[in-house]
Phi, psi and omega in degrees: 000160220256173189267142142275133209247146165216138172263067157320209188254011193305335206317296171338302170318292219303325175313303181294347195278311190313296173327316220285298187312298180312312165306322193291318244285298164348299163309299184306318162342294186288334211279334182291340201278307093063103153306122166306180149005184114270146177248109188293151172293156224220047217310155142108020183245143154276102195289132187257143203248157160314190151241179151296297188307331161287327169276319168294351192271319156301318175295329160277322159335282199280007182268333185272346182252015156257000174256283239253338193300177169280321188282356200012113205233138178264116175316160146181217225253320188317289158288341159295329162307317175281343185268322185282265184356309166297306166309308179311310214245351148285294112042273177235071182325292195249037131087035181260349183210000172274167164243184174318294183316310166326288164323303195304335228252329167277021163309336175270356171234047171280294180282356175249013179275339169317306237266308197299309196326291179301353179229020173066017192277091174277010207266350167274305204307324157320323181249326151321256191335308166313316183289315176314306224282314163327317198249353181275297186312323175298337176260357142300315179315302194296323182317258161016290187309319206282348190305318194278016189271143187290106187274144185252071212299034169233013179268137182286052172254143164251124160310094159277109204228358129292085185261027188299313192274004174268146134356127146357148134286178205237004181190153197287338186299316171325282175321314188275350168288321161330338181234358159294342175260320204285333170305292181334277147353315188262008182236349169265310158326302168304297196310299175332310174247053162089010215251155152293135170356278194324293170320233205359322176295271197341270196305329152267015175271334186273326191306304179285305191290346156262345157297001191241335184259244184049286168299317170341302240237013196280166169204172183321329190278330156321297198302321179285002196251326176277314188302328201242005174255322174320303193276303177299309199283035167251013233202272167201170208269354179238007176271110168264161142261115149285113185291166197304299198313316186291312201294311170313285200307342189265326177292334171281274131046287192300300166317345194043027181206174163206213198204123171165223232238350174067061155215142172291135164251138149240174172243142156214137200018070182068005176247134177294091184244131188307115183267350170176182214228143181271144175283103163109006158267184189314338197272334191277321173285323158322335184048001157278322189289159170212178185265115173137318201296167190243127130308057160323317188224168160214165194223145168257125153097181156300345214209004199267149177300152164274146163235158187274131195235327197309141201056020187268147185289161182321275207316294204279346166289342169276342181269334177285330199270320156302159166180183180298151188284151183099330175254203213244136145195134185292114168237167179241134203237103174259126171272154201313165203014027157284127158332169141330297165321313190314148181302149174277139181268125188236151226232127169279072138308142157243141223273180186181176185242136177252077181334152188238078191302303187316357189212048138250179169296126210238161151219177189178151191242126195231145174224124182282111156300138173201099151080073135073020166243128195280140201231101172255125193255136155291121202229105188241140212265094173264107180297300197197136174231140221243161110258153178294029180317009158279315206292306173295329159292347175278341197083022202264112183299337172271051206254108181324137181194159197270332168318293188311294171329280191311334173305303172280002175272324194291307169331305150321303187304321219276312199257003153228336135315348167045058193255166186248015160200185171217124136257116171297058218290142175248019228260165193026050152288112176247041127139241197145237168288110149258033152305325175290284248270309199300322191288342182278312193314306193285358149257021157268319200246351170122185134311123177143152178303135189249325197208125172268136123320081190256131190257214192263003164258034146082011288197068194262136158238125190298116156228146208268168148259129197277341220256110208281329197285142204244103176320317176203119161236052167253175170297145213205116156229160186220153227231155195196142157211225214250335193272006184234145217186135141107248198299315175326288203284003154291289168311294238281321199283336190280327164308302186290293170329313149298007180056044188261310169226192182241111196267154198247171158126192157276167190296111146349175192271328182077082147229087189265046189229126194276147174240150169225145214246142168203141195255133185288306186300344172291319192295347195243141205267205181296303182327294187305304173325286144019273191307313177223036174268346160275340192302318216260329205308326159264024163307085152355283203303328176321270191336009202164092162286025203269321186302142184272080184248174194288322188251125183218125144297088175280106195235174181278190171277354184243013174055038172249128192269108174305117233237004170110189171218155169230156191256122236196122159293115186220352174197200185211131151263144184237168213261167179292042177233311164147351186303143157264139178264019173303087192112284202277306189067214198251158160263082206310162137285332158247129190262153177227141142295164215268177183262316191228135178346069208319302164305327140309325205204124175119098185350319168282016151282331186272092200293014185228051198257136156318136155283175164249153191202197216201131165253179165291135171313163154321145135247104177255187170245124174300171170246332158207163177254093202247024162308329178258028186262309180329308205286310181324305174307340199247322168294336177289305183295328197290324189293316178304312175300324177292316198265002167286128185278000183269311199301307190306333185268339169294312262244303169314296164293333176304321192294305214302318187307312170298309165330332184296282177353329188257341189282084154312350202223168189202103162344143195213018132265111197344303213290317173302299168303333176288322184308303177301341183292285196286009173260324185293306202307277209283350154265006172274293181325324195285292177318304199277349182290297189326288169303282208305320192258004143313294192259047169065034183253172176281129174264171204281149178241155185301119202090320151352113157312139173248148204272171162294129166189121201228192187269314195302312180314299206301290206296325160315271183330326194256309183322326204279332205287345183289346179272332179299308179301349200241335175301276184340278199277008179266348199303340175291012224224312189085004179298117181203160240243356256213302206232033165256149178268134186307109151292183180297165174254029160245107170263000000 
């Protein structure tokens, strides 16, 4: 789930933290300087080793989340356990490559990473990871020797590809029979869709050979990066450490925006290629670039050398090709379905800032029949919610934030779609800003409290949307499922608590817990910056992210080497009711069965999750009171559900699914896996023909394209007729579309 952000009473924090830093920083400083451990060597590897800056970036870690997390939580031998458990098991989840010996041998460092942690010492976790990384390339050699062995697809054998709950193996013999069915499997898979022997060697000899080169391309920041995700979500699940990169990628993400060239990159077999072109960026207004061309080199400025990217990993190629809006940069291009060989064609941009329209808010208009009348409802789409906040802290009055959106989509519904309701979907959101929630809240419900905040000095505080002008006071519904969460569920409790609208879906993610954003390199004034960026300045990697080396130093344009961000759990938010949606989450009012696994997915899942508890309420005003409208709307549907072959066929898959949940295993004789396949196949087919001759359609012949139609369309369709049902009884409510008002669009 995504972090929640509030511009909160932190100015203070951040003061005491900026002090905090300062006094340590000198110590930490001498003390990084300092050899650690020693770190046995790994053979047949390049061993990637920490930096400095990663050890001091441990050590300040662990002082904030023993001062600052809500739980203030004490490091010790407990936690560390739990932190070791976790790397392992981020590492190797089902148990393919490390062995028993290996475990006995990190066994000594179960209770002692609290102690390394606090004095930056990274070096078992570092060397645990060298060994993974050893033993990963050893079971790519052996796959790779096995493809070509003649298999015997008519053996009564099984693929066990869940091993988390089994035992070590206890021998590489062990192992390696464990990855001789798995070839075997990927090669009875391949056979199954129809293509040849010979291929099938190929396409999977290519498949383990870019996977090992791949592995080729881990470096430090990787390794610390799974490692400080082991340790903080061993704490609590929603305090991250972001490495500089991940910290960029997540801050666009919040912004909805970036800066380069307006293109999606991928990588394939070692080349860096355009997977698609954005609308309205520098690639797309050039009409030179397309989806396919191959990038080989990039320049920086008019005048700058190219350097060569072929085998570089995505991430860092993506970091030469992006950059601040307004500058130049140069590529070298081979266009689609031109060879290597080819001469490269070389193509000037300037870099432009890109909206990422595709993860905004979106509409669309759905129109219903109901007793011969047609009802058009506005269904408006929130992946998540974000602001620009650099853009808005710059003063830029046009600065994206999903409230500025959803405003001007409500205007479109109202005053030129002319629809007579709004849904707000919300469904797989998992939150974001929550400011956006609150400020999303006023324009349905008015001036008035959305969410109480209690911070980590137990402090609770009301913040209100201050702006009495109401954007759509029409019938109002909002869409939930398992996957909306934080900030989601903040609107969706504030909604459903006025009595404003009626929320459909499934029981929310339960995540009532606040995050502060804090950049580690912020905490430190110039001087120190400075100090250490002279300390780290004859660091190889510093110089240069370009190399794919074990060890990469992410630094700025002024060669201060960047030490990340962490997202810090500092509080809890509670619903105007007094309620916390922490553990329980929002509760719909009208319920579906879930899509996704309850027992799976969802904060009371998670053990090192917040509890839940309750403050005093708000004092708000409901806007109606739709307790008997509610119990009708549950009463409609339910009558609707009983004659549904949709409902009935959802009901159905969920049981097959959980049922699914439990399979560890899989047949690795051909005839028997093609049977079970082709039994899935025709009961699907079997199904959907079944919903197609309901509703008067032609049925799909076997091999057909079959068009979409999913559980999610079916819950979308029934979302619509409970609003068409909910329009009909509110009308005594006076709600209507007729006599809501614009706010400004600078609210």
């Amino acid at each position: 789930m995504d972090n929640d952000f509030i511009r909160m009473d932190f100015k203070t924090v951040r003061e005491m933290l900026k002090r905090i830093f300062a006094i340590t920083f000198t110590a930490a400083v001498l003390a990084c300087t300092a050899s650690p451990r020693a770190q046995k060597p790994v053979d047949g590897i390049p061993n990637i080793k920490p930096d400095e800056q990663q050890s001091l970036v441990t050590k300040e870690v662990v002082s904030l989340l023993e001062s600052y997390n809500y739980k203030k939580p004490k490091l010790n031998d407990s936690i560390s356990s739990i932190i070791f458990d976790r790397y392992l098991k981020a590492l190797d989840p089902s148990r393919y490559y490390f062995l028993e010996s290996d475990i006995k041998e990190f066994e000594s460092n179960r209770n002692s990473l609290d102690d390394d942690f606090r004095i930056g010492d990274l070096s078992a976790p570092f060397y645990i990871f060298n060994v993974y990384l050893k033993r990963y390339n050893e079971r790519i050699d052996y796959s790779i020797s096995q493809i070509k062995n003649k298999y015997d697809f008519n053996q009564n054998d099984t693929y066990v590809y869940d091993r988390e709950k089994l035992p070590w193996a206890k021998s590489t013999s062990e192992l390696n029979d464990i990855w001789k069915k798995r070839v075997k499997y990927e090669l009875i898979n391949l056979k199954i869709a129809g293509t040849e022997e010979a291929k099938n060697i190929e396409n999977l000899t290519k498949r383990y050979t870019n996977l090992k080169s791949q592995a080729a391309k881990f470096n430090n920041q990787d390794v610390f990066q799974i490692l400080m995700d082991s340790f903080t979500e061993a704490i609590d699940p929603h305090t991250n450490y972001f490495n500089p990169r991940n910290a960029e990628a997540f801050n666009q993400e919040m912004s909805r925006s970036l800066e380069g060239i307006g293109a999606v990159l991928q990588s394939e077999n070692e080349i860096t290629k355009i997977a698609s072109v954005m609308p309205g960026g520098p690639a797309f207004k050039s009409k030179k670039l397309n989806a396919g061309d191959k990038i080989i080199a990039v320049a920086q400025g008019v005048d700058g050398e190219f350097e060569d990217i072929v085998g570089w990993r995505i991430d860092n190629a993506v970091s030469k090709i992006k950059g601040p809006k307004g500058t130049t940069v140069r590529l070298k291009v081979i266009p689609v379905g031109q060879e290597l060989s080819s001469k490269p064609q070389i193509i000037t941009l300037v870099r432009e800032k890109i909206i990422l329209a595709d993860q905004s808010a979106k509409k669309v208009v759905k129109t219903v029949e109901n007793d011969g009348k047609p009802y058009k409802i506005g269904v408006i789409k929130i992946p998540a919610f974000y602001a620009d906040f650099k853009a808005a802290n710059a003063g830029d009055p046009n600065y994206k934030s999903t409230t500025r959106d959803v405003r001007l989509l409500i205007d479109t519904l109202k005053n030129l779609d002319k629809v007579d309701a709004i849904v707000v979907d919300l469904r797989a959101n998992g939150g974001g800003s929550l400011n956006e929630a609150i400020e999303l809240s006023g324009l349905f419900i008015g001036k008035g409290p959305v969410v109480q905040v209690k911070d980590y000095r137990n402090s609770v505080k009301v913040y209100k949307d201050e702006d009495s002008a109401i954007t759509w006071d029409g019938p109002l519904g909002v869409m939930i499922d398992r996957l909306s969460a934080s900030a989601s569920e903040i609107f969706a409790g504030a909604i459903q608590d006025y009595g404003r609208g009626v929320v459909m879906g499934t029981q929310s993610y339960g995540k009532g817990t606040v995050q502060s954003s804090i950049d580690l390199n912020s905490l430190m004034n110039s001087g120190m910056l400075q100090k250490l960026a002279a300390l780290f300045k004859k660091n190889e990697a510093a110089k240069t992210e370009s190399k794919n080396s074990p060890t990469v130093t992410i630094v700025d344009k002024n060669g201060i080497p960047q030490l990340g961000q962490i997202n810090l759990t500092m509080a809890k938010f509670y619903r105007v009711s007094g309620n916390s949606t922490q553990h329980k989450g929002v509760i719909p009012d009208i319920n579906f069965p879930s899509i996704y696994p309850l027992d799976k997915i969802g904060e009371d899942t998670e053990p090192s999750a917040l509890p839940f508890d309750v403050v005093n309420p708000s004092t708000y005003t409901t806007v109606y009171d739709l307790n008997a409208i509610k119990a009708n709307l549950i009463k409609l549907h339910e009558k609707r559900m009983a004659k549904s072959l949709d409902y009935k066929i959802l009901k159905e898959d969920i049981a097959e699914g959980k049922k699914r949940e439990n399979e560890t295993s899989v047949t690795l004789n051909e005839v028997k896996l093609k049977a079970e396949r082709d039994a899935l196949e025709t009961k699907s087919l079997a199904r959907l023909n079944q919903v197609r001759a309901e509703k008067g359609l032609a049925p799909i012949k076997k091999g057909e394209k079959t068009p979409k139609q999913d559980a999610f369309d079916f819950i979308e369709d029934e979302s619509m007729n409970i609003m068409v049902d909910f329009m009909k009884q509110t009308e005594s409510l006076k709600l209507s579309k007729n006599t809501s008002k614009s706010a400004p669009l600078n609210k």
